[in-house]
N, C-alpha and C positions, 0 to 999 in steps of 0.2 A: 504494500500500500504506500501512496505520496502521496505527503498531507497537502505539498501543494493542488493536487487536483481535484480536489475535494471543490464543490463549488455549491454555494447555501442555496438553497428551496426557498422563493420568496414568500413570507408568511409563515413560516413553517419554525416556530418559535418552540422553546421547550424551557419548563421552569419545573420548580417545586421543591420540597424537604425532602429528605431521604436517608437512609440508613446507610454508612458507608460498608458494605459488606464485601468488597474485595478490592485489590489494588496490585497492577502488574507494570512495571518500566518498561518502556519499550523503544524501538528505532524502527522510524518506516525505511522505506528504500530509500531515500538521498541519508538519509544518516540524522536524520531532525529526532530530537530525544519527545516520547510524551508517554504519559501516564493511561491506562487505561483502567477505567474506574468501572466497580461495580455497585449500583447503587440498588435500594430494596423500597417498598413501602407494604403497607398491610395488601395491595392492589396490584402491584407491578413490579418487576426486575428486570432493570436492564444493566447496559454497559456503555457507558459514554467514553471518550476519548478530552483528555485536557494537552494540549500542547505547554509543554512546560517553562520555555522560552516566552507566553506570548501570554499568561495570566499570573495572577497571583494566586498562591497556593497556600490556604492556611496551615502552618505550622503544627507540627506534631499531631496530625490526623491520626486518629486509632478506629480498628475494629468497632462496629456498631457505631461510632461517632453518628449527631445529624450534622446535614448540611444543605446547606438552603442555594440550589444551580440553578443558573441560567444556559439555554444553550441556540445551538441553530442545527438542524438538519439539514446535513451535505448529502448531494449525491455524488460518488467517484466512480473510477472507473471499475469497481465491483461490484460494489453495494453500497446502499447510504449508511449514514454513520452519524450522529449527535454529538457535534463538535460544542464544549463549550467553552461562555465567552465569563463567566463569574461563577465562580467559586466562595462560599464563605461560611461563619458556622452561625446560626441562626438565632436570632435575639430570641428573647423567653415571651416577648408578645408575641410573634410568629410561631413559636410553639402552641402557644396556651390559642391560637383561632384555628388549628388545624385540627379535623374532625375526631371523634374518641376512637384512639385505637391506631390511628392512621399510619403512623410510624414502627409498626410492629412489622420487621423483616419477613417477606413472605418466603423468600428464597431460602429459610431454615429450619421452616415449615412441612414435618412430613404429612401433614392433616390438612395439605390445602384446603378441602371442602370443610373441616372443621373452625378455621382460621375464619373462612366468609360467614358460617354462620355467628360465631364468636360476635365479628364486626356488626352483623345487622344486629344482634339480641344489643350487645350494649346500645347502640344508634336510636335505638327506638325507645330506651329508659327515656317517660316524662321527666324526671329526676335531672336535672344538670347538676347537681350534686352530685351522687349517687355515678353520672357518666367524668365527671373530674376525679372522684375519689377512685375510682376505676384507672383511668390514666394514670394518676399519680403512684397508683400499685406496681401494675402491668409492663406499663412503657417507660424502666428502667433498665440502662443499659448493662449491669450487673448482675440482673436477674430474667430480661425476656426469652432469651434465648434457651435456657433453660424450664422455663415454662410452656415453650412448643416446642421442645426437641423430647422433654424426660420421659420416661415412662411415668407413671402412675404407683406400679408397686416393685421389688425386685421379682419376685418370684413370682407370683399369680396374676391378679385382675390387670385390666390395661396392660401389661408388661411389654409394651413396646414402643419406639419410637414416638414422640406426638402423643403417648397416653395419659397423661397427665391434662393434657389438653381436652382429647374427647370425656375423661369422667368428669373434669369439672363441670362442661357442659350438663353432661348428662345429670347429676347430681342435680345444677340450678334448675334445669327443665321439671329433674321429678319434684325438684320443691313445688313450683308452679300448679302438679296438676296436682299435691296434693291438697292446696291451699282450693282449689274449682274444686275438688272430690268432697271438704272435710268443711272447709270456710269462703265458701264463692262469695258471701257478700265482703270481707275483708276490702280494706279502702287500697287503691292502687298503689300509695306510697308505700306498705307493708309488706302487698306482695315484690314490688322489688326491690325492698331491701333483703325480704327471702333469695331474691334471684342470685345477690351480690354474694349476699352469706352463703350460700350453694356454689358458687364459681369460686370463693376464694378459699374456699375448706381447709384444701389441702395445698395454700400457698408455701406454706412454709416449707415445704420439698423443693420448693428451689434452693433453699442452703442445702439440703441433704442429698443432690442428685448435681454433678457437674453437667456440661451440655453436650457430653458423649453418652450421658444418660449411665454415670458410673456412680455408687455412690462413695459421700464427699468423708472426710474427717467426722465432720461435725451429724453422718448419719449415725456411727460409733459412740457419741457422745450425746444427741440429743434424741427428744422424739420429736417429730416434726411438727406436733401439734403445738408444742410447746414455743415453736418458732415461726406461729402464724400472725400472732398481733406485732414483731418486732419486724416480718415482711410490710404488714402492711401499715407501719407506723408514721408514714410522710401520706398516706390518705388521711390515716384518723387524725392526724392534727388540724390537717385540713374542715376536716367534718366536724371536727369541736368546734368552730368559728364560723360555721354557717349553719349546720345540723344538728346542735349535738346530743340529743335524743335516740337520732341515728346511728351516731359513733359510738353510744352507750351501747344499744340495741345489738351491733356486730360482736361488739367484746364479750359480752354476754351469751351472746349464741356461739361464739366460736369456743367458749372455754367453758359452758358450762355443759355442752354437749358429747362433752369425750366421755369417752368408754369409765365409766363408775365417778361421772363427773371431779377429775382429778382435782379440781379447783377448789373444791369443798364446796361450792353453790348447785341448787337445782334447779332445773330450767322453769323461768318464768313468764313465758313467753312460748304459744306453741310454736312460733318461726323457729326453735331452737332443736323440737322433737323433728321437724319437717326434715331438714339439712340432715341430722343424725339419721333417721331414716331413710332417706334418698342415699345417703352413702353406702349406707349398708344393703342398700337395694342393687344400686348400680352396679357395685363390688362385685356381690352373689349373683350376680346376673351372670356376669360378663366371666366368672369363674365356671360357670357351669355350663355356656357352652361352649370355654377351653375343655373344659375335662368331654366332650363328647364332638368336639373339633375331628375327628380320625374316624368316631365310629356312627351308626346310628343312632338317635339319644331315645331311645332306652334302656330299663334296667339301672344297673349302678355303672358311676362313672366316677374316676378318682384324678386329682388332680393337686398333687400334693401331698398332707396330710387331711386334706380336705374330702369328705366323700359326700356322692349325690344320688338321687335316687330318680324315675323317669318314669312313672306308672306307663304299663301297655294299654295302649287306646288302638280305635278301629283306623286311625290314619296310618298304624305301622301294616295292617294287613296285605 
């Protein structure tokens, strides 16, 4: 490729924030040095080209960094290519106006179709609250990547790439129907603050799972439950100062619903039993048809130290 033959598409403009997700040095044919960038959003991944002679380049760019480009789309003589023309890292009001979620790397995402549902369920929370305290969890560069890459458990449920992603989901969805099944008149603010409490359960597995989905030091040492309100302690600050009945309401359901309520308090609040349920639902769900994944699900089926059982009906005939 010669960058000189590259020649712009008039109108054909390219901007936005973006997650820096790869970065390669390069020489085209006359010997011209440029970078070729790989940039991610919750929506799109591509690969722009910076000539590095011909822009400024903000210093010490890292991994997952944003960056707020401009560009122009060339066509040359092989294919077109999105030359840009600015480079930079993005003020924190350009952050806080781009949509909830929008900067989560889709390119590290093995759960694509998880990912888009992710996006719309937050998108649609009435709550601007509730979709900030969300950002402000989520779309850290410390911990996202590990939140769509981990599994869910090491050995059993979800145990694979992106699982920690599909059971969050899965967990806020069954809070939802169970809130329609048990309390459909519940006022819309409550059910989704269920939804949030349901997605963010089992945050605290991002300290205990790196983003090869290995787990960390800190799974040897901690339980992960134990390290869900310290994940999500830059929302709840947030939600003390505009919510904080809200911010009450999370702490409460996430600590008082572990297994023989560890905290010494009982749950005051059915949003508490919902979440605890949904987990356990989704869990046992998705473990039992691992254990009958190979065979016909009937009969017993094992799957671990875990056993399950599959009454015979007229569909196996």
């Amino acid at each position: 490729m010669k960058l000189n033959d590259l020649r712009p598409l008039e109108k054909e403009t390219f901007k936005g924030t973006y997650r820096l997700t790869g970065r390669v040095a390069c020489f085209d044919d006359d010997g011209i040095p440029y970078l070729k960038l790989r940039l991610s959003s919750c929506s799109s991944d591509l690969v722009v080209i910076a000539v590095i002679d011909s822009i400024v380049i903000p210093e010490r760019l890292g991994h997952m960094d944003l960056i707020a480009v401009k560009g122009q789309v060339c066509v040359g003589s092989e294919e077109g290519e999105i030359l840009l023309t600015e480079i930079r890292r993005p003020m924190r009001t350009d952050i806080a106006r781009l949509p909830a979620l929008q900067t989560l790397p889709r390119t590290v995402c093995p759960k694509p179709e998880a990912l888009d549902q992710l996006i719309d369920a937050v998108r649609v929370l009435k709550s601007s609250h509730l979709q900030v305290f969300i950002k402000r969890v989520l779309e850290r560069r410390d911990r996202l990547e590990v939140f769509l890459r981990a599994p869910a458990s090491k050995s059993y449920h979800h145990n694979e790439p992106g699982g920690l992603l599909v059971h969050s989901l899965d967990v806020a969805k069954n809070v939802l129907q169970m809130i329609q099944a048990n309390e459909p008149d519940m006022p819309r603010e409550l059910q989704e603050l269920g939804f949030v409490a349901g997605l963010l359960h089992d945050i605290g597995k991002t300290y205990t799972y790196d983003k090869r989905g290995k787990p960390t030091a800190a799974a040897r040492l901690f339980d992960h439950a134990d390290l869900t309100l310290e994940a999500c302690a830059y929302g709840l600050a947030y939600l003390d100062t505009v919510q904080p009945d809200a911010a009450m309401a999370l702490r409460h359901i996430w600590t008082c619903a572990s297994p023989g309520a560890r905290y010494g308090t009982k749950p005051a609040i059915t949003l508490a039993r919902y979440v605890r349920d949904a987990d356990a639902h989704s869990a046992m769900a998705d473990n039992q048809r691992r254990a009958y994944r190979k065979r016909v699900p009937v009969g017993f089926g094992r799957l671990g130290h875990n056993l399950y059982w599959m009454p015979f009906t007229e569909v196996h005939r």
